[in-house]
PyMOL commands that place a pseudoatom at each C-alpha (Angstrom):
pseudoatom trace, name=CA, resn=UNK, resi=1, chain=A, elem=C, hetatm=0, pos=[-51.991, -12.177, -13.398]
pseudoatom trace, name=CA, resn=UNK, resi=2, chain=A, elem=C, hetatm=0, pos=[-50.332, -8.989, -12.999]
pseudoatom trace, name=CA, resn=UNK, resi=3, chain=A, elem=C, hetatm=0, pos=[-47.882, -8.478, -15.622]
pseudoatom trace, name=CA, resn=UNK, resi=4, chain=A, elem=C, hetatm=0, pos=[-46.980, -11.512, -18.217]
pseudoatom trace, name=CA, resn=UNK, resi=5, chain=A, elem=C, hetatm=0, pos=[-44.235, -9.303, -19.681]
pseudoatom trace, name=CA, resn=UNK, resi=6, chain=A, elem=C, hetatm=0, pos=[-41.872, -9.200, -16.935]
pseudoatom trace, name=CA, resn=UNK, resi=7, chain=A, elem=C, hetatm=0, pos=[-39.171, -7.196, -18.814]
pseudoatom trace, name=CA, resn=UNK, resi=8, chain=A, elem=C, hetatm=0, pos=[-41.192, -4.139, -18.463]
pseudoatom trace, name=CA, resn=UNK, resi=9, chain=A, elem=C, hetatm=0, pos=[-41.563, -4.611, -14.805]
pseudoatom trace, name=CA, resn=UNK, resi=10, chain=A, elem=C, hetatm=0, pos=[-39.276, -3.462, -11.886]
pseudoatom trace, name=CA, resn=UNK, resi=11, chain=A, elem=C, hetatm=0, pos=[-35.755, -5.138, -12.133]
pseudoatom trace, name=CA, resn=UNK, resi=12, chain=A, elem=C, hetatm=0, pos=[-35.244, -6.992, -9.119]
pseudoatom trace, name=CA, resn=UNK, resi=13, chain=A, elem=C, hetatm=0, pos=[-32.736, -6.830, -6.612]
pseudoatom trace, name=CA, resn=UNK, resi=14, chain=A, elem=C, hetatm=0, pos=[-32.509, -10.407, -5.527]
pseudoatom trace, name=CA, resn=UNK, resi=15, chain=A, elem=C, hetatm=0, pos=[-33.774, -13.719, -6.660]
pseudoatom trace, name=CA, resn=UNK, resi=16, chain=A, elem=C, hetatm=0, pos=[-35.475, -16.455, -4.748]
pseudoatom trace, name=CA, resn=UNK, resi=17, chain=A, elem=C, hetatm=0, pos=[-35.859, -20.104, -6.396]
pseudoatom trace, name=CA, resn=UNK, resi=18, chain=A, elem=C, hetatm=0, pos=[-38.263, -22.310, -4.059]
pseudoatom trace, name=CA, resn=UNK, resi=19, chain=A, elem=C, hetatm=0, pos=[-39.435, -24.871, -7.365]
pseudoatom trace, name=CA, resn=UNK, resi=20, chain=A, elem=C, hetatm=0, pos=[-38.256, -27.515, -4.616]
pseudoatom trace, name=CA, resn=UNK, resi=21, chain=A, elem=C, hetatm=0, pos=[-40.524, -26.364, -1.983]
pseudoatom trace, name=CA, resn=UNK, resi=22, chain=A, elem=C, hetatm=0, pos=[-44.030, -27.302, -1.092]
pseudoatom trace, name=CA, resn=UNK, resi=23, chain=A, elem=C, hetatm=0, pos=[-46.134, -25.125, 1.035]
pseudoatom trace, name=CA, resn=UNK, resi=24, chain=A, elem=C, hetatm=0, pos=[-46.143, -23.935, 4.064]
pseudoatom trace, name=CA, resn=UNK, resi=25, chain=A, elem=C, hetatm=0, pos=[-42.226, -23.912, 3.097]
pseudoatom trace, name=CA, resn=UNK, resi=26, chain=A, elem=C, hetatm=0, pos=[-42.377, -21.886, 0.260]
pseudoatom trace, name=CA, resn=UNK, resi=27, chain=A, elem=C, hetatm=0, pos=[-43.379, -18.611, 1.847]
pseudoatom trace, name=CA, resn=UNK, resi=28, chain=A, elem=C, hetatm=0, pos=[-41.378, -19.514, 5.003]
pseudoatom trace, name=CA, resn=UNK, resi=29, chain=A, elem=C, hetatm=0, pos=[-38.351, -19.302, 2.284]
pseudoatom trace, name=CA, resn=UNK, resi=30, chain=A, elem=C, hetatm=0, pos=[-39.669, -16.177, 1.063]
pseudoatom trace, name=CA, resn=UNK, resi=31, chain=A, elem=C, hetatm=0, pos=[-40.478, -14.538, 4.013]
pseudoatom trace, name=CA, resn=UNK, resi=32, chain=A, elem=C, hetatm=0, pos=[-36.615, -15.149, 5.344]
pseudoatom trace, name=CA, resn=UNK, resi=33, chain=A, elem=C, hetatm=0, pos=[-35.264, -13.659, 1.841]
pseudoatom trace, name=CA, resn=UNK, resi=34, chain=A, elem=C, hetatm=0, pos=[-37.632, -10.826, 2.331]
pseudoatom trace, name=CA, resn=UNK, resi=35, chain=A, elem=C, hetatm=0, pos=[-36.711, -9.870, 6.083]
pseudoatom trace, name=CA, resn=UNK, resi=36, chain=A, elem=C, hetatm=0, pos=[-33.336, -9.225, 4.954]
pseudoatom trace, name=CA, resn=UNK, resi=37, chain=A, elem=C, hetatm=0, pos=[-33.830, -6.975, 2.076]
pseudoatom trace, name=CA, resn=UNK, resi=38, chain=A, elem=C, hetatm=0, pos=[-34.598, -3.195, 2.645]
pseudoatom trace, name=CA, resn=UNK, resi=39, chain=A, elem=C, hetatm=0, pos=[-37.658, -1.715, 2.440]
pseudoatom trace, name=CA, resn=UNK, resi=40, chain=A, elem=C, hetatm=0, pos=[-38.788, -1.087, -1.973]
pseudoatom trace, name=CA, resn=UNK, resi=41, chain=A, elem=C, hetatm=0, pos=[-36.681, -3.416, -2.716]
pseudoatom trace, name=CA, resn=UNK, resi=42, chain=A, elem=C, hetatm=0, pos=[-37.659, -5.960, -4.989]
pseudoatom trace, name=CA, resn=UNK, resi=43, chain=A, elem=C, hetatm=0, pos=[-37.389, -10.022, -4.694]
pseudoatom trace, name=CA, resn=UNK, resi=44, chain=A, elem=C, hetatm=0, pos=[-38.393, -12.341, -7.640]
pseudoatom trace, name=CA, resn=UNK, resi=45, chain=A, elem=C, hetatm=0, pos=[-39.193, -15.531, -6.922]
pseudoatom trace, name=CA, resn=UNK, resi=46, chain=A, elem=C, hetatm=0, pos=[-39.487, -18.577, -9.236]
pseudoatom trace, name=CA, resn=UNK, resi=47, chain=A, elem=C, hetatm=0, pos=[-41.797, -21.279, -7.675]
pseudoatom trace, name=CA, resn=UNK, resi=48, chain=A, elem=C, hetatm=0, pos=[-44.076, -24.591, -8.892]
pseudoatom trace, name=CA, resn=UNK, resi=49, chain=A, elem=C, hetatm=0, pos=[-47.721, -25.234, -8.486]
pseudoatom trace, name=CA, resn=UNK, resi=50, chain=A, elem=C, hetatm=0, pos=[-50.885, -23.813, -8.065]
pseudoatom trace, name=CA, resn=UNK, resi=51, chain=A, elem=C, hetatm=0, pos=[-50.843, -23.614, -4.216]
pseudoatom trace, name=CA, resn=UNK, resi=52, chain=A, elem=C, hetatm=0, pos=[-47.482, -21.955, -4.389]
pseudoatom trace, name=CA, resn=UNK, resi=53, chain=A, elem=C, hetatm=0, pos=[-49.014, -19.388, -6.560]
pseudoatom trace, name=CA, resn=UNK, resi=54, chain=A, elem=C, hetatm=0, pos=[-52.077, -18.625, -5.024]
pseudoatom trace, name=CA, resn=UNK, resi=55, chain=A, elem=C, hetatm=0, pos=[-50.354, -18.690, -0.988]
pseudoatom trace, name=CA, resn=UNK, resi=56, chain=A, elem=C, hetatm=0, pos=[-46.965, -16.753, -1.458]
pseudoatom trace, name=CA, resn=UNK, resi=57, chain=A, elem=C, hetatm=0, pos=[-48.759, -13.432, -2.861]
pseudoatom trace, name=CA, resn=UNK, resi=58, chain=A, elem=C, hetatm=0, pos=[-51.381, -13.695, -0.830]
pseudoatom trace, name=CA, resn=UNK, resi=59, chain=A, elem=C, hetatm=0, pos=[-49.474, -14.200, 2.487]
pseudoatom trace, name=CA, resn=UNK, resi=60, chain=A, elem=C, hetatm=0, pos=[-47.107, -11.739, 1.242]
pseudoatom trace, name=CA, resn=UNK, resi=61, chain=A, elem=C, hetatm=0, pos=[-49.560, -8.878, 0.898]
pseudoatom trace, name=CA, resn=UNK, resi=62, chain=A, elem=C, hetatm=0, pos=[-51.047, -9.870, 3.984]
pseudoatom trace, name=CA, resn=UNK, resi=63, chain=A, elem=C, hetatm=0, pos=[-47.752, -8.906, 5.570]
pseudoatom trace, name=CA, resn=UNK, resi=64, chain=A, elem=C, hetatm=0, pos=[-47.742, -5.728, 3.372]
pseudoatom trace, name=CA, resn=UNK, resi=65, chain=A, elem=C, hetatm=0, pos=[-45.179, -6.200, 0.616]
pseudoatom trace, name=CA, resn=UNK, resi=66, chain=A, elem=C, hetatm=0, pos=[-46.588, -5.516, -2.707]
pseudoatom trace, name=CA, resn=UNK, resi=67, chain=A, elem=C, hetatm=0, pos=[-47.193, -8.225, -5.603]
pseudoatom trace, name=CA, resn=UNK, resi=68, chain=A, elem=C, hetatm=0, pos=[-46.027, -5.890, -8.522]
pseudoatom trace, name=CA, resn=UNK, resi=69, chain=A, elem=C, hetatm=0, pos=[-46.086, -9.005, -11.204]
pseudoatom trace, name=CA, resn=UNK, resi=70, chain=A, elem=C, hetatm=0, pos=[-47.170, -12.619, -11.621]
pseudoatom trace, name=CA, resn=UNK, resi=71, chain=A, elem=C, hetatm=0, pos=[-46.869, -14.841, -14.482]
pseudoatom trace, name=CA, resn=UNK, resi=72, chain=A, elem=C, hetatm=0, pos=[-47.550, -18.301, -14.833]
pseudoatom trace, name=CA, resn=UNK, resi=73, chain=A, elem=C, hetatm=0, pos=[-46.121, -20.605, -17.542]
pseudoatom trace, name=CA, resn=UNK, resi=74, chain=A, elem=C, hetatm=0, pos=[-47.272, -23.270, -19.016]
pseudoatom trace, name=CA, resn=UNK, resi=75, chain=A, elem=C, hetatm=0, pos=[-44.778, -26.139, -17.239]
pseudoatom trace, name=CA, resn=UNK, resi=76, chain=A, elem=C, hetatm=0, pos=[-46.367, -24.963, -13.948]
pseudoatom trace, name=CA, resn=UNK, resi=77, chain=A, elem=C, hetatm=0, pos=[-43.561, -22.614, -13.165]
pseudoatom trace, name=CA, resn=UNK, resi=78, chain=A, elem=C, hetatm=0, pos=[-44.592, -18.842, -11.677]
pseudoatom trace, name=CA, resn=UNK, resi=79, chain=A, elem=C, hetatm=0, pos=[-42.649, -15.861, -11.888]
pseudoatom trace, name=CA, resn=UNK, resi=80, chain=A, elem=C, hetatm=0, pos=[-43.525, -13.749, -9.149]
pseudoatom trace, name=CA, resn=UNK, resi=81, chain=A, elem=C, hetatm=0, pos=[-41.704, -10.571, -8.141]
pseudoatom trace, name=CA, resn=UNK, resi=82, chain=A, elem=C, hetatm=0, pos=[-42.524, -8.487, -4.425]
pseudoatom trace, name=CA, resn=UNK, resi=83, chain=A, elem=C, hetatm=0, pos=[-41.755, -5.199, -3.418]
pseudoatom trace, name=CA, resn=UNK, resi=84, chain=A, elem=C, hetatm=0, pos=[-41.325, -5.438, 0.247]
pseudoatom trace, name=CA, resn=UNK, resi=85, chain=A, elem=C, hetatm=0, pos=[-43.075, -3.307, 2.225]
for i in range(1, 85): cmd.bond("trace and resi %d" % i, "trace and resi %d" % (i + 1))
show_as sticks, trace
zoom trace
């Protein structure tokens, strides 16, 4: 994890809640939020599960947005927040 103290991190500029979402769905979601945002700004996303949290960052920087804090909690919910690229 990145950053567990997310008030010290980047405020974001739009919010994203796919805890209703399995994968592949989850970053499809994401990916359509982050297309229409300009380029630095930042999207937090709240999702569930482990796959969630291991796929959406990873796909994300793969597409070269930037992960700039991930935190997990302990009912399964992440806390994720991109910068897109």
């Amino acid at each position: 994890m990145l950053s567990p103290d997310l008030s010290q991190t980047n405020t974001p500029d739009d919010t994203l809640d796919i805890t209703g979402e399995t994968c592949p769905m989850t970053y499809v979601r994401t990916r359509l939020k982050l297309d229409r945002m300009a380029s630095g700004q930042i999207l937090e996303v709240r999702l569930r599960g482990a796959d969630a949290a291991q796929n959406v960052p990873r796909t994300a920087m793969a597409q070269g947005h930037m992960v700039v804090s991930q935190h997990r909690f302990d009912d399964g919910i992440t806390i994720l927040r991109l910068r897109r690229g």
